[in-house]
N, C-alpha and C positions, 0 to 999 in steps of 0.2 A: 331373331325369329320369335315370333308369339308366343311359343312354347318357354319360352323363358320368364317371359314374365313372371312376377308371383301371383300365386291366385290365393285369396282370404274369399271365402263364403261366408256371406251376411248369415246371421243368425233368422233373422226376420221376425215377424210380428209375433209375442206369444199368443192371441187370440186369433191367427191363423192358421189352416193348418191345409199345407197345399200339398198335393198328392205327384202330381207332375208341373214341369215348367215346358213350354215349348216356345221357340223365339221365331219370327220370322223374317227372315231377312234378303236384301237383294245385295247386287255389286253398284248398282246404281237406283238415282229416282227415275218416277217414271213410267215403274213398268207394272204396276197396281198391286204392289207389296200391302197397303195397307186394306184393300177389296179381298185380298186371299187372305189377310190376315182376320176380318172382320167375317168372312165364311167359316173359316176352320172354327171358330168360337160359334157360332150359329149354327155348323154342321155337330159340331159336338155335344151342344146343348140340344139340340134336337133330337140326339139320340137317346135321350136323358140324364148325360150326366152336368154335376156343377163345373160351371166353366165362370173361369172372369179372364177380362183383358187389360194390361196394362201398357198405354202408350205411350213408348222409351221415346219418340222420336219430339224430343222438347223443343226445337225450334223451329220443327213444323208439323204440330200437332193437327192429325185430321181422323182420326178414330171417332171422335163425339160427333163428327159431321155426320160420320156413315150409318149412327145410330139414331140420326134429330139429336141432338141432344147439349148443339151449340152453345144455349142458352143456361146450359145447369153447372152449379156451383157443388164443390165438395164440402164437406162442414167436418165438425173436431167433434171426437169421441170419446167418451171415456175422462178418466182426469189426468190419464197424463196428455191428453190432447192430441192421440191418434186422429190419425184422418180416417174418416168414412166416405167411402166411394160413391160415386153415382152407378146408378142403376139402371139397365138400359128397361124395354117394355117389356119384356120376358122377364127380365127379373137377374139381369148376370151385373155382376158387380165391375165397373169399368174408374180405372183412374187416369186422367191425362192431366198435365199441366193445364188447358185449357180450363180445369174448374177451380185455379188457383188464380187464375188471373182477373182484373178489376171490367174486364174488355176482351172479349176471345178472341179479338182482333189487332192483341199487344202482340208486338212484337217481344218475342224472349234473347234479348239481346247478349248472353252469355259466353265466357270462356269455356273452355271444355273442363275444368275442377270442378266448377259450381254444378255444370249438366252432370257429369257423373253421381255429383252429390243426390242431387234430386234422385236420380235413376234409384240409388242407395234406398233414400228415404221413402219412396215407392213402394219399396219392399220390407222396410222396416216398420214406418209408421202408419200403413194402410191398415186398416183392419176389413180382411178379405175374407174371412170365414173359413167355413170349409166347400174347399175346393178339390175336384179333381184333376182340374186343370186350367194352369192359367195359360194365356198366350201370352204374349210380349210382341208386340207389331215397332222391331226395330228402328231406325233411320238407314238411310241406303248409305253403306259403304262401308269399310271397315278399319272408322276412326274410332275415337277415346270413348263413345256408348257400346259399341256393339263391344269393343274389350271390356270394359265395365259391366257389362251384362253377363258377359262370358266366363270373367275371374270372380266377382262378386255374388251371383245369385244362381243357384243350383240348375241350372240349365240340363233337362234329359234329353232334348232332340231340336232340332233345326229343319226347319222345312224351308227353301229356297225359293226364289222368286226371279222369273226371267220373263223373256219377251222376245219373237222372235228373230229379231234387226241383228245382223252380224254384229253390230258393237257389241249393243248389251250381252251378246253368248259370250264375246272377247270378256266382258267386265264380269260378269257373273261366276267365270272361273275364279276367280280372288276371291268372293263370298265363299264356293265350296270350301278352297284351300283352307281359310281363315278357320271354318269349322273344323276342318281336319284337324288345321295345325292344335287347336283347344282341344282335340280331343273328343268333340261334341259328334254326336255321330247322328247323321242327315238321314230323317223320316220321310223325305219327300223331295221330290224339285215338281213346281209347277212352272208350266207354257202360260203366260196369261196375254191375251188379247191375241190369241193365235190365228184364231179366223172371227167369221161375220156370216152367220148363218141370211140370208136374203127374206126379208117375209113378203115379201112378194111372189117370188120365183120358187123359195125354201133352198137354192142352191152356195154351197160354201165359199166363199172370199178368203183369201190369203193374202189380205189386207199389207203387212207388214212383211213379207215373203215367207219364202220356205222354212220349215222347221227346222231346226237344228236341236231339239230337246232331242232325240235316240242317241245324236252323236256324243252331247256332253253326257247322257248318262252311264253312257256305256263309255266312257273316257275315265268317269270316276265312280262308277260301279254302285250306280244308284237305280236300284230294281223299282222303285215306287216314283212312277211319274205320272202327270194329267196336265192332258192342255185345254185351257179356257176359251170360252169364246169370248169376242168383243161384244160387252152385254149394255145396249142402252136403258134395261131397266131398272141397272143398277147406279146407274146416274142418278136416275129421276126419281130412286129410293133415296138418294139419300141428300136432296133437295127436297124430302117431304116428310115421311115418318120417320124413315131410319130402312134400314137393308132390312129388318126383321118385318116389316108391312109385305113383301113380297116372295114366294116361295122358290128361295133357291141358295142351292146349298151346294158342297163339293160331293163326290162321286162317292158313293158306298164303298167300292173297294178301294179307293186311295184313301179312307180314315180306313178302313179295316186293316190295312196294311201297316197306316201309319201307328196304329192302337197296338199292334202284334208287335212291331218294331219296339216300343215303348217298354214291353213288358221283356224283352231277352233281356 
């Protein structure tokens, strides 16, 4: 069981100094893990505090896509040659492999040692400032990162990420469990691509079928839920500026909820 493992907490960057962690994670790809996860950082910053994102998911990194920002390189800091993040156009400090590499279009061809290591180094040799919070936009599933994010880097909360297809509710039980089993205690589950508002008619589509978010929440006693719509402008955002060109963000009371959480 995962509870077994040993957990060692990275010390991280001494010219850091991060206030909360929060990771976002699914049981599978797919289900727009990394759209909720690049909201919750835009929702958060919006509200005025410092936020940065770091994107764990190294061999398919898509966090710089959501922001435009395919084309930007990380550079070294300092003398002992910390990395300095990029920055998205608000000004939040984002790290992905994609600013390490020669081609955003390498493929990151790695074992799971090396990906951990990186994940490590992310949080050790970035220099992220001060932050109130960082996010962490996972990989789907609950192999050697999402444990390495889990044992190594000070993680306060988990916000979950599902869809409504019978599978993915079947698969997205194992992401809950997996944070249980750590210990990590779940800020959130969101519905994402639940319906399709029509702009035509303005009437809802249940595209993907019926919801099953009440069932699992109430299965594992998670009060703070929101389901998404299937949103084409978040496509087309992030084929052009970045998700921050256009206004939209996650629901008032599901970050109020999840901030309250945060703080017991």
């Amino acid at each position: 069981m995962a509870t077994k493992h040993s957990i060692h907490v990275e010390k991280g960057n001494p010219a850091s100094q991060i206030k909360k962690v929060i990771a976002v994670m699914s049981g599978k790809g797919g289900v727009g893990k990394t759209s909720v996860a690049s909201l919750l950082a835009v929702s958060l910053h919006k509200k005025g505090y410092k936020v940065g994102i770091l994107d764990a998911d190294i061999t398919g990194p898509s966090v710089p896509k959501a922001f435009g920002l395919n084309e930007a390189k990380a550079t070294a800091a300092g003398e002992n040659n910390d990395i300095k993040p990029v920055y998205t156009a608000s000004g939040m400090p984002l790290m992905s492999i994609n600013f390490l590499l020669p081609d955003s279009t390498d493929p990151v061809i790695w074992r799971g040692p090396l990906i951990s290591n990186v994940i490590k180094q992310f949080w050790n040799n970035v220099v992220w400032g001060e932050l109130d919070y960082l996010v962490i936009d996972m990989p789907p599933g609950t192999g050697d990162v999402p444990l390495t994010v889990f044992q190594s880097l000070p993680v306060d909360g988990v916000v979950v990420v599902t869809a409504p297809q019978d599978l993915v509710t079947i698969i997205v039980r194992k992401a809950v469990k997996m944070a249980q089993m750590m210990r990590k205690p779940i800020l959130g589950l969101v519905e994402n691509m639940a319906y399709f508002i029509c702009p035509d008619c303005g009437k809802r589509h249940n595209i993907w079928g019926e919801s099953h978010l009440a069932e699992v929440a109430a299965n594992y006693e998670i009060k703070n839920t929101v389901q998404l719509p299937l949103e084409p402008r978040f496509a087309s955002a992030c084929d052009g500026a970045g998700i921050e060109s256009v206004q939209m963000v996650l629901p008032d009371e599901f970050i109020d909820n999840l901030l309250s959480s945060l703080q017991k």
